[in-house]
PDB file of N, CA, C, O and CB in Angstrom:
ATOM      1  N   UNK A   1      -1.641  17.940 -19.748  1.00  0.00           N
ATOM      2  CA  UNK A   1      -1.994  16.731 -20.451  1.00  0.00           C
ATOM      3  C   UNK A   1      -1.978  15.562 -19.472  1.00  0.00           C
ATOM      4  O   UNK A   1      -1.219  15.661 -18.508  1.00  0.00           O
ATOM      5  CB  UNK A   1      -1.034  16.480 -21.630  1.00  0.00           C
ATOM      6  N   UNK A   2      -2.797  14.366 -19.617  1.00  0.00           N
ATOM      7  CA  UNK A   2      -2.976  13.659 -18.520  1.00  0.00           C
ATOM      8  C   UNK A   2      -2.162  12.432 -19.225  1.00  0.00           C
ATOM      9  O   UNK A   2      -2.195  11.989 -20.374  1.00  0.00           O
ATOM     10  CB  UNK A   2      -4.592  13.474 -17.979  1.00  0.00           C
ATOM     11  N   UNK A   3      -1.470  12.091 -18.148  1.00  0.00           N
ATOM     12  CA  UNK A   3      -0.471  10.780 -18.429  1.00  0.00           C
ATOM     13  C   UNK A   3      -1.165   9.498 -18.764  1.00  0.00           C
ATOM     14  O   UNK A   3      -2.061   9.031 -18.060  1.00  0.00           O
ATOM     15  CB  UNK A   3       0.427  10.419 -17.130  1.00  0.00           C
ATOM     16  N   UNK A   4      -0.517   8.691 -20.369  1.00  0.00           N
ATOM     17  CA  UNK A   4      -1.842   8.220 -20.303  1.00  0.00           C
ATOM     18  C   UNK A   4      -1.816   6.635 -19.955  1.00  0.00           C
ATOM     19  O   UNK A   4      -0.617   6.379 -19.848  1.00  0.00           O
ATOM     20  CB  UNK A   4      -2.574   8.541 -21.685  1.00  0.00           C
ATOM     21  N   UNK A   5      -2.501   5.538 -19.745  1.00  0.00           N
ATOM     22  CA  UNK A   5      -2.182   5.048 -19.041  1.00  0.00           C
ATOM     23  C   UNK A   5      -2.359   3.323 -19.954  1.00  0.00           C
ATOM     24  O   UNK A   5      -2.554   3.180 -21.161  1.00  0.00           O
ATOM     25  CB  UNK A   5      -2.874   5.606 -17.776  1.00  0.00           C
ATOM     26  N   UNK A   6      -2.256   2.540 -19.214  1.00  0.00           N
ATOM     27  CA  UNK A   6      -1.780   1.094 -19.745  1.00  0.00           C
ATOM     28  C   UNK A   6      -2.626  -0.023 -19.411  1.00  0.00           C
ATOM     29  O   UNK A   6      -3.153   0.341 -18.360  1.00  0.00           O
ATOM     30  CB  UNK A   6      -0.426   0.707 -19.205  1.00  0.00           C
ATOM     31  N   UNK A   7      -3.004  -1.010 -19.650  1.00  0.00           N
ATOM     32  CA  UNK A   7      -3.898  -1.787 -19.150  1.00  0.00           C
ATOM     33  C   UNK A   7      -3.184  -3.023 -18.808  1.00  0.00           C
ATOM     34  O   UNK A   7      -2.528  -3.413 -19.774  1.00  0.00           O
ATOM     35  CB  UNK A   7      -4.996  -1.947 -20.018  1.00  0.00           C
ATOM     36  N   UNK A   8      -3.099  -3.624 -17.986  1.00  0.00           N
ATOM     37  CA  UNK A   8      -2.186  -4.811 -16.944  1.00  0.00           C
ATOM     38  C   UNK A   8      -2.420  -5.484 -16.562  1.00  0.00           C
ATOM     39  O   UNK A   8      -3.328  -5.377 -15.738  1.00  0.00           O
ATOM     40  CB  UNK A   8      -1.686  -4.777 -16.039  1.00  0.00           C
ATOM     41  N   UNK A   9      -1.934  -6.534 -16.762  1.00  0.00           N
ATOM     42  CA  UNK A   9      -2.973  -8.031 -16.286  1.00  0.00           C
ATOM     43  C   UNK A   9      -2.072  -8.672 -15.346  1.00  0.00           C
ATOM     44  O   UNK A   9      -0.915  -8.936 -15.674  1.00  0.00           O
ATOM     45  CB  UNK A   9      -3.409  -9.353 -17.697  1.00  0.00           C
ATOM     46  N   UNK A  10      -2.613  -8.982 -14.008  1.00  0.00           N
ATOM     47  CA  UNK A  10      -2.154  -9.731 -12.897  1.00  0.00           C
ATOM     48  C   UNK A  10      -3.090 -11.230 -12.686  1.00  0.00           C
ATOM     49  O   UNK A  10      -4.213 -11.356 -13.175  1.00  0.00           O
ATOM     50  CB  UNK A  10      -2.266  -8.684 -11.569  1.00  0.00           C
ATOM     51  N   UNK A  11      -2.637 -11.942 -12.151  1.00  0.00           N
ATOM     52  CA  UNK A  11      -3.143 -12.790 -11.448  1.00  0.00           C
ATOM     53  C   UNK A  11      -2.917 -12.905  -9.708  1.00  0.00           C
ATOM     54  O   UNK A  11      -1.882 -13.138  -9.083  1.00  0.00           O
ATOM     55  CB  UNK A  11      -2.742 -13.815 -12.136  1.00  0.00           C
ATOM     56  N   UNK A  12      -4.415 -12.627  -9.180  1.00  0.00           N
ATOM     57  CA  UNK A  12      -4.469 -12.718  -7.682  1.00  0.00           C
ATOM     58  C   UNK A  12      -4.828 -13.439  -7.327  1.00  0.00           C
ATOM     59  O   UNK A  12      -6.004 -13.597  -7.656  1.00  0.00           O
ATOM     60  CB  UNK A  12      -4.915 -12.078  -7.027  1.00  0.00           C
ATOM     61  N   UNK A  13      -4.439 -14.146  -6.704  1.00  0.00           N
ATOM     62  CA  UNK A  13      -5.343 -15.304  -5.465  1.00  0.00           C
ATOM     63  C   UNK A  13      -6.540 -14.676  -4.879  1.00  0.00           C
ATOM     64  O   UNK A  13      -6.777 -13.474  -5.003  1.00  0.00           O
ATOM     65  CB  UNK A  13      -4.361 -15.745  -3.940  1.00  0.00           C
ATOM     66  N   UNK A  14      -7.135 -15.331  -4.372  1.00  0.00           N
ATOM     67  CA  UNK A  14      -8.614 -15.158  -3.789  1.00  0.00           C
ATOM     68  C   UNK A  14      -8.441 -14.483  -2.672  1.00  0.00           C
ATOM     69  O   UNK A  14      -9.124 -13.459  -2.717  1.00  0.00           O
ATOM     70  CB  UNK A  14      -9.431 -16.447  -3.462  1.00  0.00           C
ATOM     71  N   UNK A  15      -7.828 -14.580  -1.663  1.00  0.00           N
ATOM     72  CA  UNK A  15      -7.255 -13.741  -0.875  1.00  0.00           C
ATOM     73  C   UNK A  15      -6.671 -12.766  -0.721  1.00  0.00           C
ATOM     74  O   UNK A  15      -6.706 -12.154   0.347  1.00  0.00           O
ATOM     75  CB  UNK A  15      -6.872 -14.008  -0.550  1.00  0.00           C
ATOM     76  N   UNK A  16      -5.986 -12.379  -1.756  1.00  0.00           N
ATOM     77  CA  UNK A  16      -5.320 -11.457  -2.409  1.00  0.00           C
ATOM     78  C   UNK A  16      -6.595 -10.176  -2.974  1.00  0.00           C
ATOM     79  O   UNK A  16      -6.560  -8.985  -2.664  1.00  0.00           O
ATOM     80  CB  UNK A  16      -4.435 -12.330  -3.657  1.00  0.00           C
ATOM     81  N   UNK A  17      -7.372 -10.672  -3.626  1.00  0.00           N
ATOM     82  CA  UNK A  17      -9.359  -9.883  -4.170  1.00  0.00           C
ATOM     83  C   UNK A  17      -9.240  -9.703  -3.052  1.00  0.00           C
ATOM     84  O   UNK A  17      -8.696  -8.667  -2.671  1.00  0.00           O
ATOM     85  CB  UNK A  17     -11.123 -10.789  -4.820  1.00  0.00           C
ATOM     86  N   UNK A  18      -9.701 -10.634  -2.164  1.00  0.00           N
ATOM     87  CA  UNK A  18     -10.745 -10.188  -0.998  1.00  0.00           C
ATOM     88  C   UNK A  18      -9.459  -9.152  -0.385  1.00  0.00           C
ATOM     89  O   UNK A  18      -9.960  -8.039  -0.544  1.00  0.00           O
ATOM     90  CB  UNK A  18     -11.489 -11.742   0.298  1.00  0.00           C
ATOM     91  N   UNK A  19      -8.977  -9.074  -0.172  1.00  0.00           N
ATOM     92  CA  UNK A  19      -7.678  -8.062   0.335  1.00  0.00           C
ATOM     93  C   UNK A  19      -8.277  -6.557  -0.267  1.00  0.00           C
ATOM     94  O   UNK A  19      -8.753  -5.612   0.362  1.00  0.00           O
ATOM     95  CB  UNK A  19      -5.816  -8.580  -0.546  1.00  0.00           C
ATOM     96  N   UNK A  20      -8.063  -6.724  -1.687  1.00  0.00           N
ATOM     97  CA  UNK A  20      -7.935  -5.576  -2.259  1.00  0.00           C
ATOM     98  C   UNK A  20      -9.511  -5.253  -2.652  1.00  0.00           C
ATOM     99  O   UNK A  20      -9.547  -4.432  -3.568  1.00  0.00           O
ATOM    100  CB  UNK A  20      -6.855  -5.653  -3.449  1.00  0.00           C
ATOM    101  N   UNK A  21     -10.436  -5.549  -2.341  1.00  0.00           N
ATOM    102  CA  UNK A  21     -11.316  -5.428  -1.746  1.00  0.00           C
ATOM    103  C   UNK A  21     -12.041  -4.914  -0.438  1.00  0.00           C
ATOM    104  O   UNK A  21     -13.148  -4.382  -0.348  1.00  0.00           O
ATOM    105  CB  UNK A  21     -11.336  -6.057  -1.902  1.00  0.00           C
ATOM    106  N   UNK A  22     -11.232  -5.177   0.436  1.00  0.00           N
ATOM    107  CA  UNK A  22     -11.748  -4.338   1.784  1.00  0.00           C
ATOM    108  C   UNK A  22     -11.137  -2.942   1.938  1.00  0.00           C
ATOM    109  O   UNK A  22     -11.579  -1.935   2.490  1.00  0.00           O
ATOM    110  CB  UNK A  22     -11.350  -5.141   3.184  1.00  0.00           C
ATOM    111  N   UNK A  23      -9.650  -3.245   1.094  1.00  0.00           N
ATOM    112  CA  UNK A  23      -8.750  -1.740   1.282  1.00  0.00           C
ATOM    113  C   UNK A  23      -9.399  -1.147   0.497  1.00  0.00           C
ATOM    114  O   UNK A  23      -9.534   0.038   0.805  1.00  0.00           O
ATOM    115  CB  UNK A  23      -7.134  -1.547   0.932  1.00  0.00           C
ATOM    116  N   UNK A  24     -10.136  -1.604  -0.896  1.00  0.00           N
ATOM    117  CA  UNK A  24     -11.215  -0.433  -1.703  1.00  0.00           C
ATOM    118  C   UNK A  24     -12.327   0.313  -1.111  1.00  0.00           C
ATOM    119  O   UNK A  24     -12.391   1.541  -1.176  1.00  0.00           O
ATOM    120  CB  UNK A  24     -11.982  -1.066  -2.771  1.00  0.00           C
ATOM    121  N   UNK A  25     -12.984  -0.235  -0.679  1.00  0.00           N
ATOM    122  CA  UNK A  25     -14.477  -0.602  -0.008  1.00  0.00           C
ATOM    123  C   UNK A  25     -13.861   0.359   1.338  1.00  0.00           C
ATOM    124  O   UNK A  25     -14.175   1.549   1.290  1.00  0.00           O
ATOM    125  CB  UNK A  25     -14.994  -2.743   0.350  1.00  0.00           C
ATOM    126  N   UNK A  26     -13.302   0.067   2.117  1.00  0.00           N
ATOM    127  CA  UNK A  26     -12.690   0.616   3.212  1.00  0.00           C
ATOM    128  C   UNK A  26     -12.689   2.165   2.753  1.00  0.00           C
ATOM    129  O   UNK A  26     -13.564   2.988   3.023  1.00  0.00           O
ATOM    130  CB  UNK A  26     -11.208  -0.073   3.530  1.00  0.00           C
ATOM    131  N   UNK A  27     -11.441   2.394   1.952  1.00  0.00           N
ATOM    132  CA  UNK A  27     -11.275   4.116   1.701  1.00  0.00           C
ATOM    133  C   UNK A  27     -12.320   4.783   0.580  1.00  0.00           C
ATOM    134  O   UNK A  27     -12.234   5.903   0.077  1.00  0.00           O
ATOM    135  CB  UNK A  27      -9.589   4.472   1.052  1.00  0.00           C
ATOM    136  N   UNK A  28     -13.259   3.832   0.356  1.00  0.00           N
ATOM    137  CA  UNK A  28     -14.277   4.126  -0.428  1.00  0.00           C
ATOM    138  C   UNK A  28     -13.320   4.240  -2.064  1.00  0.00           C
ATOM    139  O   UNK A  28     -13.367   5.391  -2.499  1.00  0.00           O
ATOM    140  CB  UNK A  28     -15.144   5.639   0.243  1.00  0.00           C
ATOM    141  N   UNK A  29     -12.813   3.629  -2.632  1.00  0.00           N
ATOM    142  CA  UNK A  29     -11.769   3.624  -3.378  1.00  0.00           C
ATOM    143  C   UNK A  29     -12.412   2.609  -4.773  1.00  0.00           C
ATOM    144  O   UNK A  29     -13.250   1.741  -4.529  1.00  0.00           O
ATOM    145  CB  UNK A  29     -10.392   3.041  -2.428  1.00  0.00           C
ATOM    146  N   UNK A  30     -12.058   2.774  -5.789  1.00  0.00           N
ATOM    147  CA  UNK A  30     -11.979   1.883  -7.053  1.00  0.00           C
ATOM    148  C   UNK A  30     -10.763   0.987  -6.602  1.00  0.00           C
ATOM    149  O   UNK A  30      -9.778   1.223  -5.903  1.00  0.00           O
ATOM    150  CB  UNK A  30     -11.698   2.777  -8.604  1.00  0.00           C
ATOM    151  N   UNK A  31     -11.352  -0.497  -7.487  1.00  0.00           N
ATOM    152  CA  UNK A  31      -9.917  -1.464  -7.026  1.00  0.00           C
ATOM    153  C   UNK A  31      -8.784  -0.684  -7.931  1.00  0.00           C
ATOM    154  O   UNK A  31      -7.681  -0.983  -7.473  1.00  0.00           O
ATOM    155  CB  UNK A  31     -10.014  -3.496  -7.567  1.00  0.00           C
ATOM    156  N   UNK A  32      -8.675   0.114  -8.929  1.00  0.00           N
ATOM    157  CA  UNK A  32      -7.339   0.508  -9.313  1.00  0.00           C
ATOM    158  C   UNK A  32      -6.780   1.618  -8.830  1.00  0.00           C
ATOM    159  O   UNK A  32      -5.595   1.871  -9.044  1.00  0.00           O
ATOM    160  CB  UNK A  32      -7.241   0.633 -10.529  1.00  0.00           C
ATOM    161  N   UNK A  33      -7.631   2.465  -8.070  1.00  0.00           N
ATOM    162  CA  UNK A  33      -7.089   3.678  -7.465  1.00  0.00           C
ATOM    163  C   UNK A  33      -7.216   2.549  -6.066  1.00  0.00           C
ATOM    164  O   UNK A  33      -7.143   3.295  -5.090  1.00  0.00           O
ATOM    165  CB  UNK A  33      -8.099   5.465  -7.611  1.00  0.00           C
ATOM    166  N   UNK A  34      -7.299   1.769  -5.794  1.00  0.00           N
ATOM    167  CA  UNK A  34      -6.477   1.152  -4.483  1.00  0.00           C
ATOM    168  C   UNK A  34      -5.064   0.616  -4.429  1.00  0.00           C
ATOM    169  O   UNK A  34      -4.078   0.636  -3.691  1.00  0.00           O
ATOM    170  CB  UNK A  34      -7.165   0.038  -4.018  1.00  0.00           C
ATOM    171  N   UNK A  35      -5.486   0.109  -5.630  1.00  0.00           N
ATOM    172  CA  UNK A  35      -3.776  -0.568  -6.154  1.00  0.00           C
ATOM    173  C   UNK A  35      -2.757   0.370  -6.256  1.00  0.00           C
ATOM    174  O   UNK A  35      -1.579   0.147  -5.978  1.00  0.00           O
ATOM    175  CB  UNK A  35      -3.684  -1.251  -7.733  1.00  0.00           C
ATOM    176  N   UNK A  36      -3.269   1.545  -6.704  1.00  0.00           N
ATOM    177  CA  UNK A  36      -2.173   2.608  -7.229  1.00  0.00           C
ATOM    178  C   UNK A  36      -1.836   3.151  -5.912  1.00  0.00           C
ATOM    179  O   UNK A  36      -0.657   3.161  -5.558  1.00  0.00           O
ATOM    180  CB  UNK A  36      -2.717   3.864  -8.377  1.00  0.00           C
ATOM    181  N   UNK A  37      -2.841   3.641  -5.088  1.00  0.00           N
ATOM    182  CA  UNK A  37      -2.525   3.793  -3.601  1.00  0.00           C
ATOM    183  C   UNK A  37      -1.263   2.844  -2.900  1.00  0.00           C
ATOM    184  O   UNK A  37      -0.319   3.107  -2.155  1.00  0.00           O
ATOM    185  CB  UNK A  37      -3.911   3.428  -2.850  1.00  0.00           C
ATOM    186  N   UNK A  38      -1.637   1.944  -3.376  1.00  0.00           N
ATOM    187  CA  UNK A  38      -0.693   0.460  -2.310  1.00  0.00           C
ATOM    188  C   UNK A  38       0.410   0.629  -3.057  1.00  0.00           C
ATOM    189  O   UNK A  38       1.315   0.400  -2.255  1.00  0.00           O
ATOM    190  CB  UNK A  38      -1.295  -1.571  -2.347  1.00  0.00           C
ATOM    191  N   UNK A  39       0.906   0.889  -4.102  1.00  0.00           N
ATOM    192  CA  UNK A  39       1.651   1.257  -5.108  1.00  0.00           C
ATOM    193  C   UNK A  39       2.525   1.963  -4.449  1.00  0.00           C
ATOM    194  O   UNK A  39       3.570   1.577  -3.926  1.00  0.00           O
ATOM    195  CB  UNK A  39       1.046   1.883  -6.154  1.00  0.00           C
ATOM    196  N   UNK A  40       1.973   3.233  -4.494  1.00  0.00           N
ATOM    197  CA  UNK A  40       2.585   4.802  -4.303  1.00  0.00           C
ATOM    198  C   UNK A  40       3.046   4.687  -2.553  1.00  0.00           C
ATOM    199  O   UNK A  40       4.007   5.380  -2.221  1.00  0.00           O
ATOM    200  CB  UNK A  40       1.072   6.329  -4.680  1.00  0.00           C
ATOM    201  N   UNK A  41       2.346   3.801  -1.437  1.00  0.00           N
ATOM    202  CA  UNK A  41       3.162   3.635  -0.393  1.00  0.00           C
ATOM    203  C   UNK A  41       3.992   2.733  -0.308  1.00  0.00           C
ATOM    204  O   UNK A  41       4.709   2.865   0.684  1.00  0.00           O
ATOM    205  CB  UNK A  41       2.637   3.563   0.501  1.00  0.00           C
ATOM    206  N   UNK A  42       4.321   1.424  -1.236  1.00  0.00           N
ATOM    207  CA  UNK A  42       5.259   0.908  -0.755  1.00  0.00           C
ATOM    208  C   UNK A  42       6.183   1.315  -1.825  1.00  0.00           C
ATOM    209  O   UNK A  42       7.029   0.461  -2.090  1.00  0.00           O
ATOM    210  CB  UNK A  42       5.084  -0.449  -0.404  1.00  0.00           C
ATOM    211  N   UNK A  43       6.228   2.276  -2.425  1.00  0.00           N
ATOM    212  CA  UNK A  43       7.497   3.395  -3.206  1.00  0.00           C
ATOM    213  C   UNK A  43       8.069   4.391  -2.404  1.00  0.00           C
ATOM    214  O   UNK A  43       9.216   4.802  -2.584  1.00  0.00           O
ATOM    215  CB  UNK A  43       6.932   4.345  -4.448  1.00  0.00           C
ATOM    216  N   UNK A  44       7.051   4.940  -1.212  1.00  0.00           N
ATOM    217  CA  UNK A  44       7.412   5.476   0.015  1.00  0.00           C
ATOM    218  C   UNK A  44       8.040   4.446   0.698  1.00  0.00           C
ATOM    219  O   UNK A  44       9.124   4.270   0.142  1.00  0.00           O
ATOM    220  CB  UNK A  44       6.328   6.031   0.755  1.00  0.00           C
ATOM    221  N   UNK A  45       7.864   3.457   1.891  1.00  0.00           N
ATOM    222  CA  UNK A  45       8.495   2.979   2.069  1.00  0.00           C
ATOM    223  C   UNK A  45       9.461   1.993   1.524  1.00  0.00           C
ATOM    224  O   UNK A  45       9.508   0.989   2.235  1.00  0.00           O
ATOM    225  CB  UNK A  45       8.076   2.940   2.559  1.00  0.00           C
ATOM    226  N   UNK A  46      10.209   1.955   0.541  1.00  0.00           N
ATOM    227  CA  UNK A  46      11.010   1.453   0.102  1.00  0.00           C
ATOM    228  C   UNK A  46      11.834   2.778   0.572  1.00  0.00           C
ATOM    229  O   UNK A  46      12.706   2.914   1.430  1.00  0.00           O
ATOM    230  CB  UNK A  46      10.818   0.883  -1.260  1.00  0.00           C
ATOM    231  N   UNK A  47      11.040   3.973  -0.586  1.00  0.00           N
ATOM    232  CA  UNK A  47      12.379   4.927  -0.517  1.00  0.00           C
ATOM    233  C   UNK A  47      13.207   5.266   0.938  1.00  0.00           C
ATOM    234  O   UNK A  47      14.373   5.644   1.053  1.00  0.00           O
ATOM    235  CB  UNK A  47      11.896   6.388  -1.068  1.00  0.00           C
ATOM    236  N   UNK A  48      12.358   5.041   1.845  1.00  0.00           N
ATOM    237  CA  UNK A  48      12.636   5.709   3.475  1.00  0.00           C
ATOM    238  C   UNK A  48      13.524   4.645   3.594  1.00  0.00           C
ATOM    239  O   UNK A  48      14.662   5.084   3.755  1.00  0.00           O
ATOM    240  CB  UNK A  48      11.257   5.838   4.854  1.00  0.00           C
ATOM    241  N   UNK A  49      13.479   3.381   3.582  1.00  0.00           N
ATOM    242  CA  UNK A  49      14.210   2.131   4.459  1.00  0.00           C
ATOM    243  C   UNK A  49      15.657   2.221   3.219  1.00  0.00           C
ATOM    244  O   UNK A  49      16.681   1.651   3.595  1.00  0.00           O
ATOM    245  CB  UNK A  49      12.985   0.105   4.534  1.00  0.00           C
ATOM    246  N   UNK A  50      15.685   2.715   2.224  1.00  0.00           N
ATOM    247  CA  UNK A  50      16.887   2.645   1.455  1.00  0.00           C
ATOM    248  C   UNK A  50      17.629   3.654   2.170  1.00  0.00           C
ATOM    249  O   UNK A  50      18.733   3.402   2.652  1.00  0.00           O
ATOM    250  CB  UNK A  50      16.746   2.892  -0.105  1.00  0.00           C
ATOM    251  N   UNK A  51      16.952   5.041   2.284  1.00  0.00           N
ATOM    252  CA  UNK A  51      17.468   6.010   2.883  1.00  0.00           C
ATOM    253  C   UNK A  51      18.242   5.802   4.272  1.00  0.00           C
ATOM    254  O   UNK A  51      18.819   6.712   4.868  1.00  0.00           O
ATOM    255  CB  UNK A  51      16.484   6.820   2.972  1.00  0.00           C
ATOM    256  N   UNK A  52      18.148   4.077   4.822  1.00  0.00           N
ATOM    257  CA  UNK A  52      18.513   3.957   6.147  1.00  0.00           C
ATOM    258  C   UNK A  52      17.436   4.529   7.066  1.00  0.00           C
ATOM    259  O   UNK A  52      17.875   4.863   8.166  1.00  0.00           O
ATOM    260  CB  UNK A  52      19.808   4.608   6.356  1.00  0.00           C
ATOM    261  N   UNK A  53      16.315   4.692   6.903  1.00  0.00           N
ATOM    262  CA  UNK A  53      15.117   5.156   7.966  1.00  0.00           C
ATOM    263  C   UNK A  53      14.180   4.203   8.406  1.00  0.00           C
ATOM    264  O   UNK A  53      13.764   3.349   7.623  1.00  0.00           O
ATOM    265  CB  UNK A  53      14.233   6.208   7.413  1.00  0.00           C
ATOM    266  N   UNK A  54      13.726   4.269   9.811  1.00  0.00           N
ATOM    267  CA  UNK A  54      12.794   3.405  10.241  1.00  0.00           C
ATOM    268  C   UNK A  54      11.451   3.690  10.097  1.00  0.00           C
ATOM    269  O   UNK A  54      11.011   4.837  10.173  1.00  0.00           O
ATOM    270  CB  UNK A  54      12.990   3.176  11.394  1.00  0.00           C
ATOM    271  N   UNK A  55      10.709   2.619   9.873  1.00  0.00           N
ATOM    272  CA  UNK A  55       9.058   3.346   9.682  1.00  0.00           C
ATOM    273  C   UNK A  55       8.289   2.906  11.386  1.00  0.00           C
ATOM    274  O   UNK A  55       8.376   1.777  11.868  1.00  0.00           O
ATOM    275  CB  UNK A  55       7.862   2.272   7.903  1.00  0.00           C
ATOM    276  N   UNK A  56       7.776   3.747  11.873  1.00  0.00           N
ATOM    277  CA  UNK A  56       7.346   3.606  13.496  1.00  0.00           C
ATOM    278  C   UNK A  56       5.819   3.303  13.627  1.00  0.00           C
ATOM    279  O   UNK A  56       5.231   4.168  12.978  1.00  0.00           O
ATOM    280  CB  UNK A  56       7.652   5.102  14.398  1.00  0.00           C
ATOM    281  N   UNK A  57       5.006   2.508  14.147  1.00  0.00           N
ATOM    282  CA  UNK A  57       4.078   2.348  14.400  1.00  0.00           C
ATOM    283  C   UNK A  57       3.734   3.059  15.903  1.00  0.00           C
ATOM    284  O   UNK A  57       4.284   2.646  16.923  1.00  0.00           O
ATOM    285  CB  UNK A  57       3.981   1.112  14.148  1.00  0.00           C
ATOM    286  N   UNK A  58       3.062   3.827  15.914  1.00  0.00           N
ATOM    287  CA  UNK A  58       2.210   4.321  17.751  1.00  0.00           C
ATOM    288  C   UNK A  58       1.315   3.768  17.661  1.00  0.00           C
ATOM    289  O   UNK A  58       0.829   3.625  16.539  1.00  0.00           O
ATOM    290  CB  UNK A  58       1.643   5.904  18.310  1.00  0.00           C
ATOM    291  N   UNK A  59       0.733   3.243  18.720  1.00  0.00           N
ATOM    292  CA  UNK A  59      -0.704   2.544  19.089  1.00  0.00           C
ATOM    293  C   UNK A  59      -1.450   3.977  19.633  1.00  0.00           C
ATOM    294  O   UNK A  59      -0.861   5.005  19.298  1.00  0.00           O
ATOM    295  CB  UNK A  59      -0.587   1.078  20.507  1.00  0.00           C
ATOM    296  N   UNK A  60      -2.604   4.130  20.385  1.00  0.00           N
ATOM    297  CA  UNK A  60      -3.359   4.669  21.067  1.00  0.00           C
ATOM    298  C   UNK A  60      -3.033   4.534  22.328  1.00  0.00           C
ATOM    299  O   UNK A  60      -3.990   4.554  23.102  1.00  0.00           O
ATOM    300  CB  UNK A  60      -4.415   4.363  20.815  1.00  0.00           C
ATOM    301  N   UNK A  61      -1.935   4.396  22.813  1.00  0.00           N
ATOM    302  CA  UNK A  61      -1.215   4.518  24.333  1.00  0.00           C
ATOM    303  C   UNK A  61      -0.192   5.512  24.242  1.00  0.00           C
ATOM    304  O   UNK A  61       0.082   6.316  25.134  1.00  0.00           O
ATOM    305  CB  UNK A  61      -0.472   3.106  24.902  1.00  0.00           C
ATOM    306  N   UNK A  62       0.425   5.412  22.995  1.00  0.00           N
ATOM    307  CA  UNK A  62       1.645   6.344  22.819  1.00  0.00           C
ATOM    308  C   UNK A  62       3.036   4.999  22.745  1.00  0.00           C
ATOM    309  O   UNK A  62       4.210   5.351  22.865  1.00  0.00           O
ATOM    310  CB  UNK A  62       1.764   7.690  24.471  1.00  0.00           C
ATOM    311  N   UNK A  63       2.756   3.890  22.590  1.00  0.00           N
ATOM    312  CA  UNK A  63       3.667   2.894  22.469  1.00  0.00           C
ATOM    313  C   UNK A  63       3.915   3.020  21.105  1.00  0.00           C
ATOM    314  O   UNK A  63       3.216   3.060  20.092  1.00  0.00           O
ATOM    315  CB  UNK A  63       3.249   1.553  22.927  1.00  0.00           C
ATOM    316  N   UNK A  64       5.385   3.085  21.420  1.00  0.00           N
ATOM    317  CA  UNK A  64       5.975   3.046  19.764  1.00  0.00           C
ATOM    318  C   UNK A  64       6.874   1.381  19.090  1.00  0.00           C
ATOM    319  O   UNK A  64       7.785   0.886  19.753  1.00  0.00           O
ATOM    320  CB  UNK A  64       7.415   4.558  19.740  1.00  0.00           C
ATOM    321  N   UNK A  65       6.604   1.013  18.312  1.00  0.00           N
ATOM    322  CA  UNK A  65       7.321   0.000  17.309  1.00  0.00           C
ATOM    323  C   UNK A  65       7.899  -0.130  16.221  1.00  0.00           C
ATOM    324  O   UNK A  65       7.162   0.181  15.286  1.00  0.00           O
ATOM    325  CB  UNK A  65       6.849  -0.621  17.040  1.00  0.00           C
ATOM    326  N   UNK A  66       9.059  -0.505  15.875  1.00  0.00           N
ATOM    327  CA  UNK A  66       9.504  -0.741  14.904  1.00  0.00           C
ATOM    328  C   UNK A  66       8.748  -1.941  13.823  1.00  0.00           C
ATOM    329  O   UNK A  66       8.528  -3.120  14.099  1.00  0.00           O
ATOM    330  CB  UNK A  66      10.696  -0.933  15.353  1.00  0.00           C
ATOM    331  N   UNK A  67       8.419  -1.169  12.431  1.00  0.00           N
ATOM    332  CA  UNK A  67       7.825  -2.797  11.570  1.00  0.00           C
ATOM    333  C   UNK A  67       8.707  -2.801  10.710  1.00  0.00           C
ATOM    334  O   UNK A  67       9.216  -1.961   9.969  1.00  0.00           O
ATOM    335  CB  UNK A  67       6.197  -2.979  10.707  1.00  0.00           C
ATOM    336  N   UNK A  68       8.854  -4.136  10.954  1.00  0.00           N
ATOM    337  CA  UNK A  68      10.323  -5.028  10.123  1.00  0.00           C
ATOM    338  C   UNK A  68       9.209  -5.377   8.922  1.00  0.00           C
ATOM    339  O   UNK A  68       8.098  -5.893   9.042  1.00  0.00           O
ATOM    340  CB  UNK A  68      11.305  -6.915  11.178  1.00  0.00           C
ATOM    341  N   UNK A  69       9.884  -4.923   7.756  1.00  0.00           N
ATOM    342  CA  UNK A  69       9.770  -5.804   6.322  1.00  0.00           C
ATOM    343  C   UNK A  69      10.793  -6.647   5.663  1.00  0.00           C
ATOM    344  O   UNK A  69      11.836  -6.402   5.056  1.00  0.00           O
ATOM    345  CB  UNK A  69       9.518  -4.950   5.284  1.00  0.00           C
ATOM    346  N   UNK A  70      10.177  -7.670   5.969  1.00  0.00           N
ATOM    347  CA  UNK A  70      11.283  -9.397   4.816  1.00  0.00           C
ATOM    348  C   UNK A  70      10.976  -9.269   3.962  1.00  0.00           C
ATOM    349  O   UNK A  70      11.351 -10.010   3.053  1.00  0.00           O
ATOM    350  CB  UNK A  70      11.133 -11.205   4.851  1.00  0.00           C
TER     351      UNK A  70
END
């Protein structure tokens, strides 16, 4: 049975569209299966950084970074 689902009203800034807009358009995505995407990773990273884990960025050199979230 498919979970069923809710209808939700936000208010975005214009910048905020055009945002969720390129990340649609980008993965070839609907704006709500983008949202749910952006959703479902920062539920991943939450869960990792609670866990005490770092999330690592590599570039295309093999340079690694730590990204700090405030």
């Amino acid at each position: 049975m498919a979970n069923p689902s809710q209808r939700v009203a936000v208010n975005l800034r214009d910048a905020d569209l055009d945002r969720l807009k390129e990340v649609a358009d980008a993965n070839r995505l609907t704006r709500n299966d983008a949202i749910r995407k952006a959703l479902a990773t920062e539920a991943f990273v939450q869960r990792e950084l609670k866990a005490g884990h770092k999330i690592l960025i590599e570039d295309e050199k093999g340079n690694i970074r730590q990204v700090e979230f405030v």
